[in-house]
FIKE-563511 format. One record per atom (N, C-alpha, C): residue in one letter; residue number from 1; chain; x, y, z. Coordinates in Angstrom, 1 decimal. Example, Ala and Ser with C-alpha at 12.3 -4.5 7.8 and 13.67 -1.06 7.14 Angstrom:
<lumlums>
a,1,A,13.2,-5.7,7.8
a,1,A,12.3,-4.5,7.8
a,1,A,13.2,-3.3,7.8
s,2,A,12.8,-2.2,7.1
s,2,A,13.7,-1.1,7.1
s,2,A,12.9,0.0,7.9
</lumlums>
This chain:
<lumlums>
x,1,A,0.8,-1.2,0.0
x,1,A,0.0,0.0,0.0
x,1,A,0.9,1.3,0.0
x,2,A,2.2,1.5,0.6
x,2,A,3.0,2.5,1.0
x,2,A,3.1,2.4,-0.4
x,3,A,3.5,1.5,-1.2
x,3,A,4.3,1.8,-2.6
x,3,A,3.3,2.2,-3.6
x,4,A,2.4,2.0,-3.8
x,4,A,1.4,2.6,-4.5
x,4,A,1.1,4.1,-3.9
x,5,A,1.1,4.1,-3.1
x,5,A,0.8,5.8,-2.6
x,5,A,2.1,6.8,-2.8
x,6,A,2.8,5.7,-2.8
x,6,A,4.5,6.3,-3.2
x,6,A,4.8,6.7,-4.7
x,7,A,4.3,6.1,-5.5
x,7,A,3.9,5.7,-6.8
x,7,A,3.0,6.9,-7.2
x,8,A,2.2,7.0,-6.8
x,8,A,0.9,8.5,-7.0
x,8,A,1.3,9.6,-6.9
x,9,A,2.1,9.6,-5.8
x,9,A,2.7,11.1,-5.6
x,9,A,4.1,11.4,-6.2
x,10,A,4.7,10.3,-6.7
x,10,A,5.5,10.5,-7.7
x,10,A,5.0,10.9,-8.8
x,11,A,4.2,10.8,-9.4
x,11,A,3.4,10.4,-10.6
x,11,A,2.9,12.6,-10.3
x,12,A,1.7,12.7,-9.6
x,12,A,1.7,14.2,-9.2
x,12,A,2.5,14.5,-9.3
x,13,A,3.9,14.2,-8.9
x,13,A,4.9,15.7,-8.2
x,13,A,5.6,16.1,-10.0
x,14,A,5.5,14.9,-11.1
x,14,A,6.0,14.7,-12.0
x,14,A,5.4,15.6,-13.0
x,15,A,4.1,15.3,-12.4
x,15,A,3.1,16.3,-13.9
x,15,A,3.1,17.9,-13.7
x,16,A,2.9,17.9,-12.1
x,16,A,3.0,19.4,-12.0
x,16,A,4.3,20.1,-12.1
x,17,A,5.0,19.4,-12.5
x,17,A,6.9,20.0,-13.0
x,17,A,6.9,20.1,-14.5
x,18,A,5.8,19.0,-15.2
x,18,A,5.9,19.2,-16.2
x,18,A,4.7,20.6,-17.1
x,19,A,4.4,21.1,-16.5
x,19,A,2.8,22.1,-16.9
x,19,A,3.7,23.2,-17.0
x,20,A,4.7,23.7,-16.3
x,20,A,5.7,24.9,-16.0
x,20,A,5.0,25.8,-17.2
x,21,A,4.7,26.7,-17.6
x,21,A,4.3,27.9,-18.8
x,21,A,6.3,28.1,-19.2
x,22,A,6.4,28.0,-20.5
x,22,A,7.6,28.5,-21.0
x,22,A,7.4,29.6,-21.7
x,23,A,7.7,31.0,-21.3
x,23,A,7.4,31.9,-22.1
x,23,A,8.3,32.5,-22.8
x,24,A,9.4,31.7,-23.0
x,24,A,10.9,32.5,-23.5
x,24,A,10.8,31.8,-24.9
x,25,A,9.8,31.3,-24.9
x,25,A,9.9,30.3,-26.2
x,25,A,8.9,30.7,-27.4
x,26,A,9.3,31.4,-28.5
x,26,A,8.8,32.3,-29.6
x,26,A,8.3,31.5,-30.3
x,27,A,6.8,31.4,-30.2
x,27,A,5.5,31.2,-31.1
x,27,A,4.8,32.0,-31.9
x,28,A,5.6,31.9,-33.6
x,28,A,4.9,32.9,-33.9
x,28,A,3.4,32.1,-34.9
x,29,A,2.8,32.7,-34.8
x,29,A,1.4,31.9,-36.4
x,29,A,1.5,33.1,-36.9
x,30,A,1.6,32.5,-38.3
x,30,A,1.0,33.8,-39.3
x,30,A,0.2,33.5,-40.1
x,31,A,-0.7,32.4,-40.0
x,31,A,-1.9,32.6,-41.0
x,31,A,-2.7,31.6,-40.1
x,32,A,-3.6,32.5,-39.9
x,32,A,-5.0,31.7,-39.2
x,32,A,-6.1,32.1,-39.5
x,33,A,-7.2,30.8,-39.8
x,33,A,-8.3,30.7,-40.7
x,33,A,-9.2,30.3,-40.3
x,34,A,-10.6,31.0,-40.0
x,34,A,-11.9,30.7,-39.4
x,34,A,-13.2,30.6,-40.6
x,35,A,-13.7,29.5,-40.2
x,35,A,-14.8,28.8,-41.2
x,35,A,-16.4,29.5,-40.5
x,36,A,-17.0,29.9,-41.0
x,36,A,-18.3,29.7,-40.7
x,36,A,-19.5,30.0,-41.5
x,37,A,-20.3,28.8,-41.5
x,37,A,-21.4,28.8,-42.9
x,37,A,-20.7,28.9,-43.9
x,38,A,-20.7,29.9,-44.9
x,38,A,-20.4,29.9,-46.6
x,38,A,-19.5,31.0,-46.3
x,39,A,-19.1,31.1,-45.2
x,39,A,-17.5,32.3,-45.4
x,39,A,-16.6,31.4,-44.6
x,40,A,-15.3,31.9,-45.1
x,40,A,-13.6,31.6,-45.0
x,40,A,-13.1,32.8,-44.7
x,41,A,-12.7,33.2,-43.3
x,41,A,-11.9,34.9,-43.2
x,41,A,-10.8,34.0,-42.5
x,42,A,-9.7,34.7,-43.2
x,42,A,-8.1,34.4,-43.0
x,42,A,-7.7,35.6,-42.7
x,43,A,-6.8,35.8,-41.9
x,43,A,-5.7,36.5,-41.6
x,43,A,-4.3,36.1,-41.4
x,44,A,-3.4,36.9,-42.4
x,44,A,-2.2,35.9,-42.7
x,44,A,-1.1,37.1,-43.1
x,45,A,0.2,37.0,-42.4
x,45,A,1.5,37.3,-42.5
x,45,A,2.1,36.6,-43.7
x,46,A,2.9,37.2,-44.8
x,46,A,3.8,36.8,-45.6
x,46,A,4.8,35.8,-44.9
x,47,A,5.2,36.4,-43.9
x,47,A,6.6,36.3,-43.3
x,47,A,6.1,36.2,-41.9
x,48,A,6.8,35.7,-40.6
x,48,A,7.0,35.6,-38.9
x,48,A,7.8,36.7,-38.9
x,49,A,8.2,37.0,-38.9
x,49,A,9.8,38.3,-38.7
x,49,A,9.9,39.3,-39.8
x,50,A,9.8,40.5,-39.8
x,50,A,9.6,42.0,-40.5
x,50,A,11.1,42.5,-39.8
x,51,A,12.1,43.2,-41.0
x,51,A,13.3,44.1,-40.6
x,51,A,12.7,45.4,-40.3
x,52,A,13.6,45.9,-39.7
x,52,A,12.9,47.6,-39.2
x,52,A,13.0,48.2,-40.3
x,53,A,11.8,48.9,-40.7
x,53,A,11.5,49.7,-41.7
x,53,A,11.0,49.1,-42.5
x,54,A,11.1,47.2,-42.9
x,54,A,10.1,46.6,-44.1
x,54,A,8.6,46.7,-44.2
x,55,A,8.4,47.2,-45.5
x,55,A,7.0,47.0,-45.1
x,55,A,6.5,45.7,-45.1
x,56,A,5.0,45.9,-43.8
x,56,A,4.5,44.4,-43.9
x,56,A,4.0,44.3,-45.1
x,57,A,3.9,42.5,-44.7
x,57,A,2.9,42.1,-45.5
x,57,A,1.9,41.1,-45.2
x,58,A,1.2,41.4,-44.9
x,58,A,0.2,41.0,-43.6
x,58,A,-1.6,41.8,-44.5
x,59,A,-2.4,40.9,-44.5
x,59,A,-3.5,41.3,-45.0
x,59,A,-4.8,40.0,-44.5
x,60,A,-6.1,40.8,-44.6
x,60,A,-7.5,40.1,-43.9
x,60,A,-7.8,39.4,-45.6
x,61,A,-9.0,38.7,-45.4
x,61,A,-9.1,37.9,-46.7
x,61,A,-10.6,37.2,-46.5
x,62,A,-11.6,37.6,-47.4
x,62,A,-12.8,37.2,-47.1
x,62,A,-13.5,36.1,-48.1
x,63,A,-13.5,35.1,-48.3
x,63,A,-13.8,34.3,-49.4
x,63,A,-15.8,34.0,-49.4
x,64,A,-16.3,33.6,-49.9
x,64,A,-17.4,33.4,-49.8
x,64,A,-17.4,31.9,-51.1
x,65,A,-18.0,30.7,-49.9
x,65,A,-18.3,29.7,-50.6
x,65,A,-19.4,28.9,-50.9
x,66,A,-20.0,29.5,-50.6
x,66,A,-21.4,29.1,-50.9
x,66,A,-22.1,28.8,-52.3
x,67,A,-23.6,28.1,-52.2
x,67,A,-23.7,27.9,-53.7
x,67,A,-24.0,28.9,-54.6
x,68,A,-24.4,29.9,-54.3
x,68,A,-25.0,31.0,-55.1
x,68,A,-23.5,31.5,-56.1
x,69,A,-23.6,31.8,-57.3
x,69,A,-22.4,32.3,-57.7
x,69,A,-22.3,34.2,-57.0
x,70,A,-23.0,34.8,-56.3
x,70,A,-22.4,35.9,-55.9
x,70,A,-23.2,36.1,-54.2
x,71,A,-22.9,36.8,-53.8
x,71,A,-23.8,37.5,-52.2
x,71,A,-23.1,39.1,-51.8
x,72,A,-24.2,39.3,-51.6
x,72,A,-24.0,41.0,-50.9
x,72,A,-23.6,40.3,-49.2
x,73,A,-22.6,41.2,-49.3
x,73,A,-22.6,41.4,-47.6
x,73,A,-23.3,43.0,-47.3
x,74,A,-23.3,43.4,-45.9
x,74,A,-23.0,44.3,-45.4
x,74,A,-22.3,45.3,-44.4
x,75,A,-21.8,46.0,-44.4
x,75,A,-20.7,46.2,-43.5
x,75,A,-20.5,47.7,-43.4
x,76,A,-19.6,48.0,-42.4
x,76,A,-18.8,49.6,-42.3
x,76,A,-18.1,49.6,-43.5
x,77,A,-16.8,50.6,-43.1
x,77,A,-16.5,50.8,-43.9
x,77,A,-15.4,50.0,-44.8
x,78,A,-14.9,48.7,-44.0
x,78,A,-14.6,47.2,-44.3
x,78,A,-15.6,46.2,-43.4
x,79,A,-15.5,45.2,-44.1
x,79,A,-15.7,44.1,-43.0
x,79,A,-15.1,43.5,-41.6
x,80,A,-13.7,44.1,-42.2
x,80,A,-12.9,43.8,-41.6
x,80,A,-12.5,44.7,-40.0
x,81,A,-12.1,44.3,-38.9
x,81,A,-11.7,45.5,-37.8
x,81,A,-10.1,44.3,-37.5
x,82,A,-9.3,45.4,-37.3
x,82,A,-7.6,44.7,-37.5
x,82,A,-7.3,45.7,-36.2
x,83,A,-7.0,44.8,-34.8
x,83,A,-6.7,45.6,-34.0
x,83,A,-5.1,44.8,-33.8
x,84,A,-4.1,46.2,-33.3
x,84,A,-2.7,45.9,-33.1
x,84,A,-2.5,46.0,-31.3
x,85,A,-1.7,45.3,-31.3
x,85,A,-0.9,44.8,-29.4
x,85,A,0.8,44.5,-29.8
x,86,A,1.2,45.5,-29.1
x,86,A,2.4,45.6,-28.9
x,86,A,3.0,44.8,-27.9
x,87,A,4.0,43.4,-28.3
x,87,A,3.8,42.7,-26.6
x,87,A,4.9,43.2,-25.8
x,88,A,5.9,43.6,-26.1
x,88,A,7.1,44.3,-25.3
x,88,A,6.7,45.6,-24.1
x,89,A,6.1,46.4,-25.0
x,89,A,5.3,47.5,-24.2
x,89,A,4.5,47.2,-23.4
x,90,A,3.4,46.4,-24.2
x,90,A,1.9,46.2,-23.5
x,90,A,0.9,47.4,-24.0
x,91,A,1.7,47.7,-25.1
x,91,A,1.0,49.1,-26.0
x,91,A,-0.4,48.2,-26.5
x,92,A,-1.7,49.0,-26.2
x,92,A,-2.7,48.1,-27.0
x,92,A,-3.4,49.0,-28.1
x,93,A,-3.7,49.5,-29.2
x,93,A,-3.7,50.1,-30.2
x,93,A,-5.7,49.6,-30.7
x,94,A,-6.6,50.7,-30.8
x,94,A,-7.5,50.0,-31.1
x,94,A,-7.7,50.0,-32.7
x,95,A,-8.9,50.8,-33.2
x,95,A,-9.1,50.3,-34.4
x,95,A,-10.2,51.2,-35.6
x,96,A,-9.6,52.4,-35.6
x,96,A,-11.0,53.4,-36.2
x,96,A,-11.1,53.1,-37.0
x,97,A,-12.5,53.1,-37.4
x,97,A,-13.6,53.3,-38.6
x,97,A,-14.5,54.0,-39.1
x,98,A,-14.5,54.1,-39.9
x,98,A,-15.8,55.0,-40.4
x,98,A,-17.1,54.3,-40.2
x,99,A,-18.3,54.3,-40.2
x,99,A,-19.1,53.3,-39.7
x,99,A,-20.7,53.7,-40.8
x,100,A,-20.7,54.5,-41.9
x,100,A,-21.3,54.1,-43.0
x,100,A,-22.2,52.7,-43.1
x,101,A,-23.0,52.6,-43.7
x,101,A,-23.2,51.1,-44.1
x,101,A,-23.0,51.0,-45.6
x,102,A,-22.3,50.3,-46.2
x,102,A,-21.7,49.9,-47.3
x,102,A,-22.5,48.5,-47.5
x,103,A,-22.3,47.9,-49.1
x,103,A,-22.0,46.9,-49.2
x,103,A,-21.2,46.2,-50.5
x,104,A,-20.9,44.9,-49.9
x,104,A,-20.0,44.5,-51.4
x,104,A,-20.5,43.6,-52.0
x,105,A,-20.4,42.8,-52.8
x,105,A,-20.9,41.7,-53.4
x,105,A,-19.5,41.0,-54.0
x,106,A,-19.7,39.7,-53.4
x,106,A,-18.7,38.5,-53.4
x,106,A,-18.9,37.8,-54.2
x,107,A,-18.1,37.5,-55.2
x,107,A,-18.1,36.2,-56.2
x,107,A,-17.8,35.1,-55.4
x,108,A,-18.6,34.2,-55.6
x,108,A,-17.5,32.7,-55.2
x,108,A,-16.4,32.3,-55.5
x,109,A,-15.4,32.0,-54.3
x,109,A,-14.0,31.7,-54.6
x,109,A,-13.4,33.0,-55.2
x,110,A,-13.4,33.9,-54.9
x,110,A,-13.0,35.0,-55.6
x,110,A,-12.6,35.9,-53.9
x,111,A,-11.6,35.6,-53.2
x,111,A,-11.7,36.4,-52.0
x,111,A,-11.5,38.0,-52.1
x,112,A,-12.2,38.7,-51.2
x,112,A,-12.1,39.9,-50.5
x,112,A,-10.9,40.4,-49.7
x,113,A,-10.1,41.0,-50.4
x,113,A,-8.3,40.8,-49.7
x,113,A,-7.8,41.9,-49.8
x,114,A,-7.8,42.5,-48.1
x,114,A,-7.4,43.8,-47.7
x,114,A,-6.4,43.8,-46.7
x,115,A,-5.3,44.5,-47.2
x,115,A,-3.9,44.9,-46.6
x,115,A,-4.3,45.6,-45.2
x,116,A,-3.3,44.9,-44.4
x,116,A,-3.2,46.0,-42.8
x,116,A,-2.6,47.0,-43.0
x,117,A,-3.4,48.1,-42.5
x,117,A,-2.8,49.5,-42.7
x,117,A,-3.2,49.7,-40.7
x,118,A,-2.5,50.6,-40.2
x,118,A,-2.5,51.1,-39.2
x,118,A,-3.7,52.3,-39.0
x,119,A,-4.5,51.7,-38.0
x,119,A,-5.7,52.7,-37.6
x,119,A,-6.6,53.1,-36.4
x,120,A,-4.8,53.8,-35.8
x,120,A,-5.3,53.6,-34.6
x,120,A,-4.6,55.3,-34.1
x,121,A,-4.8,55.8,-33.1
x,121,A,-4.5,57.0,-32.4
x,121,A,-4.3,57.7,-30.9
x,122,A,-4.8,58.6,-30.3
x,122,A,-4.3,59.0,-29.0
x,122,A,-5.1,60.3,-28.7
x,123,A,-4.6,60.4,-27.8
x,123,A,-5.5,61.9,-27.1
x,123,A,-4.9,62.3,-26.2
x,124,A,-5.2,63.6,-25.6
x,124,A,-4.2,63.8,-24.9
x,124,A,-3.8,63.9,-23.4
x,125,A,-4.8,62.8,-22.8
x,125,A,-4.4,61.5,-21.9
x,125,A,-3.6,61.1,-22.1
x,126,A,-2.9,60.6,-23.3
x,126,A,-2.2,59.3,-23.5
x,126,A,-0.5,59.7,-23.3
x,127,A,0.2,58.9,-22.6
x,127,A,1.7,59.2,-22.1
x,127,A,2.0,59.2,-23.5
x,128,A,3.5,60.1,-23.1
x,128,A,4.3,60.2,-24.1
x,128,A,4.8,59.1,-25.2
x,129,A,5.2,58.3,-24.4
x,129,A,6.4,56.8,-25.6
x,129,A,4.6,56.5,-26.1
x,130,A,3.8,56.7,-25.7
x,130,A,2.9,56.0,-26.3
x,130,A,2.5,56.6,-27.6
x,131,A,2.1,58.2,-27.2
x,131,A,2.4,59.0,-28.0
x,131,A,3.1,59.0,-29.6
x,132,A,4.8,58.7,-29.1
x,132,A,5.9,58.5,-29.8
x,132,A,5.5,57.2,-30.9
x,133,A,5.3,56.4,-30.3
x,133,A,5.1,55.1,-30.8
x,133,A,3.8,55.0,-31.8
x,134,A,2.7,55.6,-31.4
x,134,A,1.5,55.7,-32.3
x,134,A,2.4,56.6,-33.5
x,135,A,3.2,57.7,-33.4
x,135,A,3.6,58.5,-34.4
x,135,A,4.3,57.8,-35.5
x,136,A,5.0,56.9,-34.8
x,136,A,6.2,56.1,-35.7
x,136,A,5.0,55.0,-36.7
x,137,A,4.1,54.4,-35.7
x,137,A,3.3,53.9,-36.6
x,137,A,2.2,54.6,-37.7
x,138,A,1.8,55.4,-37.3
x,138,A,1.3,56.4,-38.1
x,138,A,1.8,56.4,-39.6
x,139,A,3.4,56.7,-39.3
x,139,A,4.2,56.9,-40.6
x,139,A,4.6,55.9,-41.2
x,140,A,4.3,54.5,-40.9
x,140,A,4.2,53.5,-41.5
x,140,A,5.7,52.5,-41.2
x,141,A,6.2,53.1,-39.7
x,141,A,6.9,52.8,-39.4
x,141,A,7.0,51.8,-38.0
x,142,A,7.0,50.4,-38.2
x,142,A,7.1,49.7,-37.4
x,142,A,8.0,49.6,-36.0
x,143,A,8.5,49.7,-34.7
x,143,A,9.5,49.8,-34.0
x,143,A,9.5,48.1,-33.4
x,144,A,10.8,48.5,-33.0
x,144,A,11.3,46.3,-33.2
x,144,A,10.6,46.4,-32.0
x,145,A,9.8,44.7,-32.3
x,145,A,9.3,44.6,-31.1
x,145,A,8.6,43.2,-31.4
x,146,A,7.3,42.6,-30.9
x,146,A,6.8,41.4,-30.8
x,146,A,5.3,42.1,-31.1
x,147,A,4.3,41.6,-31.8
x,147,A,3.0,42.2,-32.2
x,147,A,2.2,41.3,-32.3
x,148,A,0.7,41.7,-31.9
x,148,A,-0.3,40.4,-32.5
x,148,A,-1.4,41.4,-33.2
x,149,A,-1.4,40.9,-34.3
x,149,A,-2.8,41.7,-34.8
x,149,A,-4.2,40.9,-34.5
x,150,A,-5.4,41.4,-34.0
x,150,A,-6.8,40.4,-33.9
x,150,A,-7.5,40.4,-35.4
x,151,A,-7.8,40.1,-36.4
x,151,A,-9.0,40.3,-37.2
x,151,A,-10.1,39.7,-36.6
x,152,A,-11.5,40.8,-36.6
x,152,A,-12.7,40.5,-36.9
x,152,A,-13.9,40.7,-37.8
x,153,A,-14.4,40.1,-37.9
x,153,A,-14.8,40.2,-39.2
x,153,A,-16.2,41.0,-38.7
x,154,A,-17.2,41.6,-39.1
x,154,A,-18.5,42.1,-39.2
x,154,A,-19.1,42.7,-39.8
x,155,A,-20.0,41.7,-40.4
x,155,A,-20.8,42.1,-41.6
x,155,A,-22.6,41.2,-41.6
x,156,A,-23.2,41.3,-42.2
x,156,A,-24.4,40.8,-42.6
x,156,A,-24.8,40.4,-43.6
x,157,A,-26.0,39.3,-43.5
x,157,A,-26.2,39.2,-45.3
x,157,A,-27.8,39.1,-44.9
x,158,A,-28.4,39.5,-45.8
x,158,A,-29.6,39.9,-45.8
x,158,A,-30.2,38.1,-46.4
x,159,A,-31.1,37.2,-45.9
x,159,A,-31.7,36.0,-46.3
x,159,A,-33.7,36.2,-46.9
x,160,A,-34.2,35.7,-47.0
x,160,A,-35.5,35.8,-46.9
x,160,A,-35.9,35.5,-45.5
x,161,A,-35.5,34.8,-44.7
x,161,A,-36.3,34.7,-43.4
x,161,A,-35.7,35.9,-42.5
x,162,A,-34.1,36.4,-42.6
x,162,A,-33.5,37.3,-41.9
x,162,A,-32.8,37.9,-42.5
x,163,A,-32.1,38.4,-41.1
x,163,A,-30.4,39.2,-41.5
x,163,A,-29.5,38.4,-40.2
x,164,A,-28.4,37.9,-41.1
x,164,A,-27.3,37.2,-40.4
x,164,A,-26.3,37.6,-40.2
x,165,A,-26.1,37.4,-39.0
x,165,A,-24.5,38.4,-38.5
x,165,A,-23.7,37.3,-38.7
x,166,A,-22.5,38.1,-38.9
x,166,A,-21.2,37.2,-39.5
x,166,A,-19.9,38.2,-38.2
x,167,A,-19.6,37.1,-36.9
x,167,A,-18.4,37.7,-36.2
x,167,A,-17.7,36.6,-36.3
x,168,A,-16.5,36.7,-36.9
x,168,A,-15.3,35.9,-36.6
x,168,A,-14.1,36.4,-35.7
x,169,A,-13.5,35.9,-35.4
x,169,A,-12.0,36.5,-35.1
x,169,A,-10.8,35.5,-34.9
x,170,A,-9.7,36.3,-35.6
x,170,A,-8.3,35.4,-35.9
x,170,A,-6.9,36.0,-35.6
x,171,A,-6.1,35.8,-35.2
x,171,A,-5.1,36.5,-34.1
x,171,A,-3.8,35.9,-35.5
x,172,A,-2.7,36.8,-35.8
x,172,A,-1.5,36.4,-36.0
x,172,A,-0.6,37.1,-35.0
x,173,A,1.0,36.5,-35.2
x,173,A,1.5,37.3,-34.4
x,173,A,3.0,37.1,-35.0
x,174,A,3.5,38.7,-35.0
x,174,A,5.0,38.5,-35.6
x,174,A,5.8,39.7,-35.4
x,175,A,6.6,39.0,-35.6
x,175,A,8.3,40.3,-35.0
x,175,A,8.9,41.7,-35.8
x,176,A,9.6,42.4,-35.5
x,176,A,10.2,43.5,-35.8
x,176,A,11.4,43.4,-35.1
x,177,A,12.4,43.4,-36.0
x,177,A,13.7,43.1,-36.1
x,177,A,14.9,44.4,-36.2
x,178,A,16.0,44.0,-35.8
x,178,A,17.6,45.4,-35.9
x,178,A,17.3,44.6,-37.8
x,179,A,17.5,45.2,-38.4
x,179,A,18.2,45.0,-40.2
x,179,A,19.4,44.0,-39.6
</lumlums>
């Protein structure tokens, strides 16, 4: 009986050594893809690692698979909302839009593919480096660091029985580098 109890708590003392969180360890994704009903929204990085000053290449992507050969969506002034997080800082960057109702009409298999542009700002609350940092990005200038962008998607499609909301959301995440 000692040895089996001896046995168990070896067995415990083993797993909870092994769960340790390793956070030194660089996970980046750069392309992740959410399914729902007759749409496909990806969000995807060219590359894991950007040199300072490269431009990204990082863009949202809206496919529509369904059987019809076309569909209206509806939406702001994209479908798309692309929020930035700075992980070094803890800088969190939100996401302006214009908020219009638009709409597009999707071919099948024919995706909806829009580049990350920066769209985000400050007030004057907001500390300085933060300040600084919104400026640099502003000007299309990345500073080295670790980043996750969110996409979500939101839009509607008009049916005969309704109107269908469409929220996805897809997270990449990638670096900024010395040249």
């Amino acid at each position: 009986m000692k040895k089996i109890f001896l046995l168990i708590f070896i067995l415990i003392a083993l797993v909870a050594c092994g769960t340790a969180k390793q956070d030194d360890e660089q996970i980046f994704s750069k392309d992740n893809k959410g399914i729902m009903d007759d749409f496909i929204f990806q969000l995807k990085s060219e590359k894991d690692t950007y040199t300072l000053n490269e431009p990204l290449q990082i863009y949202a992507q809206l496919e529509y698979v369904g059987e019809s050969d076309e569909i209206t969506i509806y939406h702001a002034s994209s479908p798309f909302i692309l929020e930035l997080k700075e992980l070094n800082t803890n800088f969190d960057f939100g996401y302006a839009m214009d908020t219009p109702l638009l709409s597009s009409t999707l071919k099948k298999r024919e995706p909806l593919r829009i580049p990350y542009s920066f769209s985000g700002g400050y007030n004057e609350f907001s500390p300085d480096d933060y300040v600084q940092f919104v400026n640099k990005l502003m000007d299309g200038e990345f500073p080295i660091g670790r980043y996750v962008i969110t996409g979500k998607t939101d839009f509607y499609i008009e049916t005969d029985e309704a109107k269908q909301t469409y929220n996805m959301e897809q997270s990449i995440e990638f670096e900024v580098v010395e040249n």
